[in-house]
C-alpha positions, 0 to 999 in steps of 0.5 A, spaced: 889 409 216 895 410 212 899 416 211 903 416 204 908 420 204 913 422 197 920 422 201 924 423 195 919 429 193 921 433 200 928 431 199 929 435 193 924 441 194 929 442 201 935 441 197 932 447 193 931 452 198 938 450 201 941 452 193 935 457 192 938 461 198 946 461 197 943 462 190 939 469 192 945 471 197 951 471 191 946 475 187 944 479 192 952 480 194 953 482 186 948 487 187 951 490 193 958 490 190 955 493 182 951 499 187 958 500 190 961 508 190 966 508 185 966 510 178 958 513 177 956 508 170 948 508 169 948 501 166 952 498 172 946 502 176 941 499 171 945 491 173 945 493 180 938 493 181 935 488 176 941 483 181 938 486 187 930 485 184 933 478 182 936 477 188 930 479 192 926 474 188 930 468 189 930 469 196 922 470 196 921 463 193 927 459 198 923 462 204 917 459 201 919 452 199 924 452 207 917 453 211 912 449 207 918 443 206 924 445 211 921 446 218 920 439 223 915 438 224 912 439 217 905 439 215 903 433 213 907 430 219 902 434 224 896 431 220 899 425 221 899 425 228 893 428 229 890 422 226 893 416 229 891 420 235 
């Protein structure tokens, strides 16, 4: 049997969780940094928590996209070698 793998889709999709997280991690140190003490605003609270939800989020999407296509021995390589064997 034949295994077909699409490289070039694996390859980007582990460049964007590599760039998603580095992303997720300035946003979220933006977030930290808006919710820092200083001088009591609202709307620099309002930003700091919509960073930190977006931050959050974007961190969610890497962590899928690295276990599904960043990890070794991925899903489809397992497969594989179940069947040659």
């Amino acid at each position: 049997m034949k295994t077909i793998i699409n490289q070039k889709l694996i390859d980007r999709n582990k460049k964007l969780s590599m760039v998603l997280f580095f992303a997720s991690m300035a946003v979220l140190i933006f977030g930290a940094y808006l919710a820092w003490p200083g001088t009591v605003d609202v709307s620099r609270t309002v930003y700091s928590w919509i960073a930190l939800m977006i931050g959050f989020i974007l961190t969610r999407i890497s962590i899928y996209f690295t276990a599904r296509f960043g990890q070794t021995p991925r899903y489809d390589e397992v497969v594989g070698q179940v069947i040659e064997k």
